[in-house]
C-alpha positions as CSV (number, residue, x, y, z in Angstrom):
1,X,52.0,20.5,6.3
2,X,53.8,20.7,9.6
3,X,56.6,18.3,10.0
4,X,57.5,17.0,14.4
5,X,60.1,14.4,14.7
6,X,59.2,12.0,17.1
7,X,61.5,9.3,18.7
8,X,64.0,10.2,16.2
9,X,61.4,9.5,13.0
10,X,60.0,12.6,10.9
11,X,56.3,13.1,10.7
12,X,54.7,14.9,8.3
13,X,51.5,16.0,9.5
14,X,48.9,17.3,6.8
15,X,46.6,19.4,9.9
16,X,47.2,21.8,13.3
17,X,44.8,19.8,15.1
18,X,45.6,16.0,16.3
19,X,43.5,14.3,19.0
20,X,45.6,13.0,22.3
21,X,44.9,9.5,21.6
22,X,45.6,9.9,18.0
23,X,48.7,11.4,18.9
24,X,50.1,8.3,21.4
25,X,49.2,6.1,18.8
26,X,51.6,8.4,16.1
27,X,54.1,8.1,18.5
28,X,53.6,4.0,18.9
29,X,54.2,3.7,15.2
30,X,57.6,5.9,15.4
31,X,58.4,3.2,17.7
32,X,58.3,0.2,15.2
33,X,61.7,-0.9,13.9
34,X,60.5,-1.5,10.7
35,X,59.2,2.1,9.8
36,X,60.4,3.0,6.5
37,X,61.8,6.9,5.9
38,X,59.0,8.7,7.7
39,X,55.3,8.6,8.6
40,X,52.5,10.7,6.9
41,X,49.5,11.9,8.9
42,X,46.4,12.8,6.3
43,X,44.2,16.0,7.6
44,X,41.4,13.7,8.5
45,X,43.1,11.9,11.0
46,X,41.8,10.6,14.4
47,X,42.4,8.0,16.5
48,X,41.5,4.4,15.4
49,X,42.6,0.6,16.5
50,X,46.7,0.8,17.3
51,X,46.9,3.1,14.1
52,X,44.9,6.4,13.5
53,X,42.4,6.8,10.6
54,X,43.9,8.6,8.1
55,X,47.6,7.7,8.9
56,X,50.1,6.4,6.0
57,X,52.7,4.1,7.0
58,X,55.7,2.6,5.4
59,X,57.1,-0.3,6.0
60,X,60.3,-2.6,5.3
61,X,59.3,-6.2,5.0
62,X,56.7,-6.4,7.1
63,X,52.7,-6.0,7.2
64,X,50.7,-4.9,10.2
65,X,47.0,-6.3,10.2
66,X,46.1,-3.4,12.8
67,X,47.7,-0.7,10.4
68,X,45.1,-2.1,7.3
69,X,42.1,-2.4,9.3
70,X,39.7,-4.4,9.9
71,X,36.9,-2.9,7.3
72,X,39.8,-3.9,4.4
73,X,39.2,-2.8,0.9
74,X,36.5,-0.4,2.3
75,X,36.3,2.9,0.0
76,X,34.1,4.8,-2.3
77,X,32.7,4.6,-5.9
78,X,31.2,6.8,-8.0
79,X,29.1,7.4,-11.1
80,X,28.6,10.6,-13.2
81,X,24.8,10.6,-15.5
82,X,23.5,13.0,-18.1
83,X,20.3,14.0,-16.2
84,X,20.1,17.1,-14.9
85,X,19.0,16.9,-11.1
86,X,16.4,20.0,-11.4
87,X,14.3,18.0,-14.2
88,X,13.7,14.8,-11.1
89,X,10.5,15.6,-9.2
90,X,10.9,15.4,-6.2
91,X,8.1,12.9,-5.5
92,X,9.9,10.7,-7.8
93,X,13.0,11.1,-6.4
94,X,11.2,9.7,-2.6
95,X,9.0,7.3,-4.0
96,X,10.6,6.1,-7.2
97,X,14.4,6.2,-6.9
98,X,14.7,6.2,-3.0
99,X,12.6,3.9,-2.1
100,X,13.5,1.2,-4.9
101,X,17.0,1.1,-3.6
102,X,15.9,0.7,-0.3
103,X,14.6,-2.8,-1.8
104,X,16.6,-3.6,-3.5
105,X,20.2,-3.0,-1.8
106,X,19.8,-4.3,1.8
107,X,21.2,-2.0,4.6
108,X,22.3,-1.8,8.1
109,X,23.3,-6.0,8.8
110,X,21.1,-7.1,6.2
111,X,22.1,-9.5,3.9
112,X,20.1,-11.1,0.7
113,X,17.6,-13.9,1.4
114,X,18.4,-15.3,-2.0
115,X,22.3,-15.7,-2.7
116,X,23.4,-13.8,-5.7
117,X,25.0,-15.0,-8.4
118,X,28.6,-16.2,-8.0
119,X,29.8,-14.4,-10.9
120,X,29.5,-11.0,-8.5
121,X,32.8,-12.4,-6.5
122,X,35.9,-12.1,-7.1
123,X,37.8,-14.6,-9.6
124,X,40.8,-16.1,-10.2
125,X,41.6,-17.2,-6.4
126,X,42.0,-20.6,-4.6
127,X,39.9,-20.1,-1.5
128,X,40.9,-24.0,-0.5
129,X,43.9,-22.6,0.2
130,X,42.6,-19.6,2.2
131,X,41.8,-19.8,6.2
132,X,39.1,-17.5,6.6
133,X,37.6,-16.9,3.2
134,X,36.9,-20.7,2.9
135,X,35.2,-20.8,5.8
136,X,32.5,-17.9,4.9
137,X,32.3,-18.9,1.2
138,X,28.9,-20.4,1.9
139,X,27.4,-16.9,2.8
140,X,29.7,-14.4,0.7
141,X,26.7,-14.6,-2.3
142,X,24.8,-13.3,0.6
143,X,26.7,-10.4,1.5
144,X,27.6,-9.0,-2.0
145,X,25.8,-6.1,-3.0
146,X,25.0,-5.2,0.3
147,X,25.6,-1.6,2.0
148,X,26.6,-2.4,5.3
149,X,26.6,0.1,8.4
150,X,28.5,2.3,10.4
151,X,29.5,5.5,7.8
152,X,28.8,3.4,5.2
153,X,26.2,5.3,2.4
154,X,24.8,5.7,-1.0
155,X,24.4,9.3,-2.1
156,X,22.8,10.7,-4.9
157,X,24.5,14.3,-5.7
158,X,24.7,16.9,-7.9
159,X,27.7,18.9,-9.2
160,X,28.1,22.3,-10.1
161,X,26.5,22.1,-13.5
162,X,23.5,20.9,-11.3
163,X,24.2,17.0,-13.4
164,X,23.4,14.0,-11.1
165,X,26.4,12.1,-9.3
166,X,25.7,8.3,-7.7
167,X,28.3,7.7,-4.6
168,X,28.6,4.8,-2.6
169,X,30.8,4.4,0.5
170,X,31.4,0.8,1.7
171,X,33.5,-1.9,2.4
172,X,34.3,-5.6,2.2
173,X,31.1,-6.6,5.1
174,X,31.6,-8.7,7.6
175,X,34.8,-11.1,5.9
176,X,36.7,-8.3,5.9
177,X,36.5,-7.9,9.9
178,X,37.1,-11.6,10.0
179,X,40.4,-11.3,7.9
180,X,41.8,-8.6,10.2
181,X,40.8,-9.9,13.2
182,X,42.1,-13.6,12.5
183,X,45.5,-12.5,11.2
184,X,46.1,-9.8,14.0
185,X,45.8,-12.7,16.6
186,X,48.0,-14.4,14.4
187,X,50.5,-11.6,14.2
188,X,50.4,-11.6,17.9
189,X,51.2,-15.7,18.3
190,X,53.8,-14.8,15.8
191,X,55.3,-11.8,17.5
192,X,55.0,-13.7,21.1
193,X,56.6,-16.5,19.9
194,X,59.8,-15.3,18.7
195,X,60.2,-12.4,21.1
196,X,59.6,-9.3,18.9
197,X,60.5,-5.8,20.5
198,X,57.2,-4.3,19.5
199,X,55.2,-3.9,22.5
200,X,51.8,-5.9,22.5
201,X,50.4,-3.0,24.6
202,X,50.6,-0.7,21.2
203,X,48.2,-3.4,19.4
204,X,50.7,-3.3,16.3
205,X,51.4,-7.3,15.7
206,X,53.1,-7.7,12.4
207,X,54.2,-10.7,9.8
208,X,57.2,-10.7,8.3
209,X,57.6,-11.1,4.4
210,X,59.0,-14.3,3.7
211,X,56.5,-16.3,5.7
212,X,53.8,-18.4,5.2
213,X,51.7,-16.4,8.1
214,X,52.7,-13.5,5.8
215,X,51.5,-14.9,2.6
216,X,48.4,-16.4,3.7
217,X,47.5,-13.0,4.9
218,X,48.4,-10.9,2.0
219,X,46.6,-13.4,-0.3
220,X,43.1,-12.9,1.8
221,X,43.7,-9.0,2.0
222,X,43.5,-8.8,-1.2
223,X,40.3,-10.9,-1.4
224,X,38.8,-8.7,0.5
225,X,40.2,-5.7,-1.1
226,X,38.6,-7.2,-4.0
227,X,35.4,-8.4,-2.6
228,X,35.0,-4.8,-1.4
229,X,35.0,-3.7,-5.2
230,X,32.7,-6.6,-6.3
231,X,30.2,-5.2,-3.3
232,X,30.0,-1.5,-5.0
233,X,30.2,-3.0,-8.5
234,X,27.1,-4.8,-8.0
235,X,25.3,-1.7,-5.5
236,X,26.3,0.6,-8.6
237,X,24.6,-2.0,-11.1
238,X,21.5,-2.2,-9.1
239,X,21.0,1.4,-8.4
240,X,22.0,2.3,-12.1
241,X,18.6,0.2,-12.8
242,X,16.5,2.0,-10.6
243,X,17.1,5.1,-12.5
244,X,17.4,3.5,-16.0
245,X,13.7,2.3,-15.3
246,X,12.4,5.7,-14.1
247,X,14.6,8.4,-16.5
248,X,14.2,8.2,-19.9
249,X,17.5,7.7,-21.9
250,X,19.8,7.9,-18.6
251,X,23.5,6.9,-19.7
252,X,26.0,6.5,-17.4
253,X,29.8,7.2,-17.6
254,X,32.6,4.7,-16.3
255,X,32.9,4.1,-12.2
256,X,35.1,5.3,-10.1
257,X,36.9,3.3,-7.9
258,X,39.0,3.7,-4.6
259,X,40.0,1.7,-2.0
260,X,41.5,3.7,1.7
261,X,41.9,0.5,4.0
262,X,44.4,-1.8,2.3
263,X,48.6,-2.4,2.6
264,X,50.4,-2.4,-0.9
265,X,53.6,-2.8,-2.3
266,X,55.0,0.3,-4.1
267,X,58.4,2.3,-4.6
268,X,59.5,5.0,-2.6
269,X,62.5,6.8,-2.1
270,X,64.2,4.5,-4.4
271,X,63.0,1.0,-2.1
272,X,60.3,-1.4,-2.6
273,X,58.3,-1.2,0.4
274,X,54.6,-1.9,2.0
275,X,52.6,1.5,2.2
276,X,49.8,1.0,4.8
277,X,46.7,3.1,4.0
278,X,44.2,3.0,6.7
279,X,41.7,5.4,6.2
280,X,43.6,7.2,3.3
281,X,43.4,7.3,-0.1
282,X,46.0,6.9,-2.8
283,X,46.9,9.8,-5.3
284,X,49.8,9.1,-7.6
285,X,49.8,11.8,-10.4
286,X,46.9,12.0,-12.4
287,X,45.3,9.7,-10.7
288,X,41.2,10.2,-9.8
289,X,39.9,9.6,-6.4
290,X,36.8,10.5,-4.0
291,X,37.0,12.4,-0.8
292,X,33.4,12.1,0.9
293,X,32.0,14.9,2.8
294,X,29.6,13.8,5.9
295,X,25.7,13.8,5.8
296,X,25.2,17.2,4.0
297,X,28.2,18.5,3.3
298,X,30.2,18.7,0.1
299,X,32.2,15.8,-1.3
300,X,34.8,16.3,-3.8
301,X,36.4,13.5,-7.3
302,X,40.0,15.0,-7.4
303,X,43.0,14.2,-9.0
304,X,46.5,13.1,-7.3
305,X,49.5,15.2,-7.4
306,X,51.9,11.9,-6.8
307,X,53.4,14.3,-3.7
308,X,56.2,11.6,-2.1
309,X,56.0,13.3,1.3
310,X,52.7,12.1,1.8
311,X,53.9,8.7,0.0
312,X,51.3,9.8,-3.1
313,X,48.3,9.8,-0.4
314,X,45.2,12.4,0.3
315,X,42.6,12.1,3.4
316,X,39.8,9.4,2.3
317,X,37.1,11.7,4.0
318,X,36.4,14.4,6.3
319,X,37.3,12.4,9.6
320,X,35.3,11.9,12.6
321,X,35.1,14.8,15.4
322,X,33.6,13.1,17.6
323,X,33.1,9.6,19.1
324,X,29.4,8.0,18.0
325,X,28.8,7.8,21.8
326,X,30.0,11.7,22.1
327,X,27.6,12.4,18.8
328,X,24.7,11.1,20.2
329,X,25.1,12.2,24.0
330,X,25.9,16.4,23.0
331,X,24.2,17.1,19.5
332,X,20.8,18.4,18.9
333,X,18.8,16.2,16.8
334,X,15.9,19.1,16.1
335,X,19.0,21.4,15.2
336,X,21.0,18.8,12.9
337,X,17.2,17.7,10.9
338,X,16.9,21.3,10.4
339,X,20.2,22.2,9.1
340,X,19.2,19.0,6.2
341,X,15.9,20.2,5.7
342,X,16.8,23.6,4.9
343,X,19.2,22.5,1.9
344,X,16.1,20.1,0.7
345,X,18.1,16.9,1.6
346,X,16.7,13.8,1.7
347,X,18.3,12.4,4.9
348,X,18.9,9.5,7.0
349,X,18.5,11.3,10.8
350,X,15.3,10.0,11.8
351,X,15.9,8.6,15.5
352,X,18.5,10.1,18.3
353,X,21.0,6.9,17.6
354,X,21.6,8.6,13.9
355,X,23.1,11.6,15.1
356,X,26.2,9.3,15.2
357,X,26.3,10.1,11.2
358,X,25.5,13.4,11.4
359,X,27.7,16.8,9.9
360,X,28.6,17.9,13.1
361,X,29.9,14.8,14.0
362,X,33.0,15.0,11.5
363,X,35.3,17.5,11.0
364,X,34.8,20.3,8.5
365,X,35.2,19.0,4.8
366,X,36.9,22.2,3.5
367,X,39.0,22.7,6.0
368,X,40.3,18.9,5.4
369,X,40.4,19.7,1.6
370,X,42.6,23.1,2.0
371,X,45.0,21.8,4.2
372,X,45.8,18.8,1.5
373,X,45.9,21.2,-1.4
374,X,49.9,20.0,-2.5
375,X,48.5,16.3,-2.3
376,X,45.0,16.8,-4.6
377,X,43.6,19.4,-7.3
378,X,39.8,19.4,-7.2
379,X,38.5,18.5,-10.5
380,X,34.6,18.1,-9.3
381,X,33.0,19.3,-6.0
382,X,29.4,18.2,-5.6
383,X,26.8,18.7,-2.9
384,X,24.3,15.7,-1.1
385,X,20.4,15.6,-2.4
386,X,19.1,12.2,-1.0
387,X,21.5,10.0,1.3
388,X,21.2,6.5,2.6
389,X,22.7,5.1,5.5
390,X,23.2,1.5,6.4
């Protein structure tokens, strides 16, 4: 960990290499009035939408719609078996596990063609009251249980004892974009209207705690951030009865849940304030999380060390190297297949476009996971056998 202070704010940086644009977008958030103690840059970091991915960011009083993202409650779950991954065929692991997910969890922009039973979202909230929620509760049955695109995936791994992991990475659909993108524009009215000396050219509109525009956000955040869970929960379910129906006396030990685009309110440095995670994962003490890998490489369940100078936060991945655009345009698709095909993985790089997904596209996983070594131990590191990609 390296620490730069920049516009008179420390900045504890968790990597030697940070991107230019990633870097003026660090040095917008030093800017804000409101930053609380110090900002925490994860090893996976690269440039995003007015914050980087993988930046932690404290705040007093305020939330910043930009800073949680617009994917909110996006993360990963994940699912350890008792089947040993060597006694699966592997023409039953392509035409009876793979391919009945396929059906049954729709991919890419897919959605259901029957809604799904209401009891799959989340509970307990008043979506009368709620701006953008109410108007796609009509379609949220639809969306549930749906993978999504982008980085999102399902995984099936092994570990090191060659037993056989499930792993999904995804996020709260299309509402979630919704949420961000209505309450940023409402950040911005906000910010406009009373004069606020945060720039609009650093895209970092923010609502003040007290408010109603503050409220009304916060209360659809964590819809989503709940949504997001139901979506895995029921993706889990579903995939959990693929393999019940196709491996004899399969059990299945309790998910494991994390969420790495959200805002929360926690204590630090003896103050109650609102810890922005965008693209990074929490890790109080003890606590379990997932760091993916990308498209054949490693992927790692670890537990948190509770470090405060990272605000008790890891990396949620291994971080994009390059742009999709830059992917696609400069990587060899015959060299990327064959890289896969020599570990025996059952990919998702069929077509040139799906090089945007591919390893060398993100930065190296270990590299990521020694350089955040004081924020996680490694309890379980497991390696890709069949991956789907939305």
């Amino acid at each position: 960990m390296q620490v730069q202070v920049i516009n008179n704010r420390p900045v504890m940086i968790w990597t030697d290499a940070v991107d230019e644009k990633a870097m003026t977008q660090i040095e917008n958030l030093c800017s804000l009035p409101f930053l609380f103690h110090h900002l925490a840059i994860m090893p996976d970091v690269h440039a995003g939408m007015g914050m980087p991915i993988g930046g932690v960011l404290a705040c007093v009083d305020a939330v910043i719609p930009n800073a949680v993202g617009v994917d909110i409650g996006c993360g990963m779950c994940a699912v350890k078996t008792n089947w040993r991954v060597a006694d699966i065929p592997v023409d039953v692991l392509r035409k009876q596990i793979m391919s009945p997910i396929r059906r049954r969890i729709p991919l890419g922009q897919k959605h259901h063609k029957q809604a799904q039973d209401v009891a799959y979202l989340p509970q307990g909230y008043d979506i009368d009251k709620m701006n953008v929620v109410r108007q796609q509760q009509q379609s949220l049955p639809f969306q549930v249980g749906t993978l999504g695109g982008g980085n999102h995936f399902i995984e099936l791994q092994r570990d090191e004892e060659g037993i056989l992991w499930i792993m999904i990475h995804s996020g709260s659909r299309h509402l979630g974009a919704m949420v961000g993108s209505y309450y940023n524009q409402v950040a911005r009215s906000l910010n406009e209207k009373y004069y606020s000396s945060v720039s609009p050219d650093i895209r970092l509109p923010f609502l003040p705690s007290g408010t109603s525009e503050f409220d009304a956000y916060w209360m659809e955040m964590k819809y989503c951030i709940d949504f997001a869970f139901c979506n895995r929960r029921l993706m889990m379910q579903r995939i959990e009865d693929v393999l019940a129906d196709v491996l004899p006396g399969i059990e299945f030990e309790p998910m494991i849940n994390i969420a790495h685009n959200y805002a929360a309110w926690e204590h630090h440095y003896d103050k109650d304030v609102i810890v922005h995670r965008k693209g990074a994962t929490r890790a109080a003490e003890g606590e379990t999380g997932i760091i993916p890998g990308s498209q054949g490489t490693a992927s790692y369940i670890v537990e948190g060390l509770g470090n405060q100078q990272s605000f008790s936060s890891c990396s949620h991945g291994a971080g994009r190297l390059m742009s999709r655009t830059q992917a696609v345009q400069t990587l060899s698709f015959e060299e990327e297949v064959r890289r896969l095909d020599e570990q025996g993985i059952i990919h998702a790089i069929r077509y040139q476009k799906d090089l945007e997904e591919a390893a060398s596209a993100y930065k190296d996983i270990e590299s990521v996971i020694a350089n955040e070594l004081d924020l996680v131990k490694i309890k379980t590191r497991l390696l890709p056998i069949a991956v789907i990609k939305g």
